[in-house]
Residue, then its C-alpha position, 0 to 999 in steps of 0.5 A: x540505546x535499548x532499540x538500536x541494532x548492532x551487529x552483535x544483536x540478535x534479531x529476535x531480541x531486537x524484535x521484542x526490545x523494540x515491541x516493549x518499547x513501542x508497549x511502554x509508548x502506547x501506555x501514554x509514555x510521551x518522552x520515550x516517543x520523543x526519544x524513539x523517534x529522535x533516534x530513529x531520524x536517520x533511518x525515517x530519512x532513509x525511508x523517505x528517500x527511498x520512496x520518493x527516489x531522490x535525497x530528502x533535505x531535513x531542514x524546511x522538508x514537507x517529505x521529511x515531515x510526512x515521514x516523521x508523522x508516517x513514523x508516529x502513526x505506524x507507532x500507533x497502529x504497530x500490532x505485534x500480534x501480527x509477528x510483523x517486525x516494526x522497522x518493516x511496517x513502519x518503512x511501508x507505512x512511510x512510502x505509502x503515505x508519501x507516495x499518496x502526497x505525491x500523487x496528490x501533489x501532482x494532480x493539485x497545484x496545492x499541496x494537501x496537508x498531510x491530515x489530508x490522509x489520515x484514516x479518521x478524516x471524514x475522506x473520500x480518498x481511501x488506500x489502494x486495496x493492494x497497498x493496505x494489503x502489503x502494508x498490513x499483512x506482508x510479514x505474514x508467511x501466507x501472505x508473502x506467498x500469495x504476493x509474490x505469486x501474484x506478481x509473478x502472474x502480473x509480469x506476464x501482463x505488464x504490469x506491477x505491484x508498485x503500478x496498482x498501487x500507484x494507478x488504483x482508484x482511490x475512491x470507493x464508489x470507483x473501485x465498486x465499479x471496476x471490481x463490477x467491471x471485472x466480475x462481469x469479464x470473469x463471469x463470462x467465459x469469452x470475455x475471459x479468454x480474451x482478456x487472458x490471450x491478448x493481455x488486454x481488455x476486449x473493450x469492443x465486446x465488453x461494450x455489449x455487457x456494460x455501459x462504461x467510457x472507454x477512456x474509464x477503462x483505460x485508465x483503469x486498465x491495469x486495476x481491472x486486470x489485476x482484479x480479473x486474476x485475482x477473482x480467477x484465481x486461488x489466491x483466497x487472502x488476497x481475494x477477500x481483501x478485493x472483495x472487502 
């Protein structure tokens, strides 16, 4: 098939061959989608499996069908005037979106319908700020860069890329709060060298300033910290998507 790698194949042909077919579906092309997808089950397999961290079944699994419809909304979303390869988004867009049902799976005896995630649901429940950076920009150059500095700073902490993406809040009035919560560390020089020399938040001094539970601290431990040296920092891409 047109969109099949092999290893003859040349990546930048691969690129386009895949970018003109996902055109043709976008203009309304609904049997080229059926095809696409079809042919690309083991590979939406493959991802699912990786995401969740176990074989997925394809028969009778909500995981596979996440992923088939993760699948379909990268499709829809792919920009390829963002130089991103396709099969490197959609992987992300799939193990964002089944990682999100998991997460809700394990707070809620329900299972939550996959719609329950869809970006044009009037929700509460938004991506975490890194994740949409991730999934969205990492086959920028720029982007790569600042990401991989970041988790280079982040290790000194204990923490991971894959924990702020898993522990972030996920509602908006919250992520308001805790980014507050870390300008006031960052704009106080104290609390700052504190935060920096124990790697840890200076709950006790930081009560003097703010008015917050400190089980909502802990929780967010790891969130607010990332967001300290985010907003300390030169890393100016991944700052504007903080504030934004």
């Amino acid at each position: 098939m047109l969109w099949h790698k092999n290893k003859n194949s040349d990546s930048k042909n691969e690129y386009v061959d895949i970018s003109d077919t996902i055109d043709k579906i976008k203009s309304g092309n609904n049997e080229l989608r059926e095809k696409f997808i079809e042919n690309y089950r083991p590979f939406i397999l493959s991802c699912a499996s990786k995401a969740i961290r176990k074989y997925v079944e394809v028969e009778n699994s909500e995981e596979f069908s996440i992923a088939l419809m993760a699948f379909n909304e990268a499709i829809d979303k792919f920009d390829k005037t963002k130089k991103q390869h396709f099969l490197s988004f959609s992987e992300l867009v799939i193990i964002r979106r089944l990682i999100n049902y998991k997460n809700m799976e394990r707070r809620n005896s329900n299972v939550y319908p996959f719609s329950y995630f869809e970006e044009n649901e009037c929700h509460k429940i938004e991506n975490s700020v890194f994740e949409d950076l991730i999934v969205l920009n990492f086959d920028r150059f720029e982007v790569k860069e600042e990401i991989i500095k970041f988790s280079l700073i982040l290790r000194k902490f204990g923490i991971t890329m894959e924990d702020l993406i898993k522990n972030s809040p996920k509602h908006r009035d919250s992520k308001k709060m805790m980014i507050e919560i870390a300008q006031v560390i960052t704009q106080n020089d104290n609390l700052y060298q504190k935060l920096v020399a124990k790697k840890r938040i200076p709950m006790s001094e930081l009560e003097s300033y703010i008015k917050v539970h400190k089980r909502t601290l802990e929780r967010n431990r790891k969130y607010i910290i990332a967001a300290c040296l985010v907003l300390k920092s030169d890393m100016e891409i991944i700052k504007e998507f903080l504030k934004g």
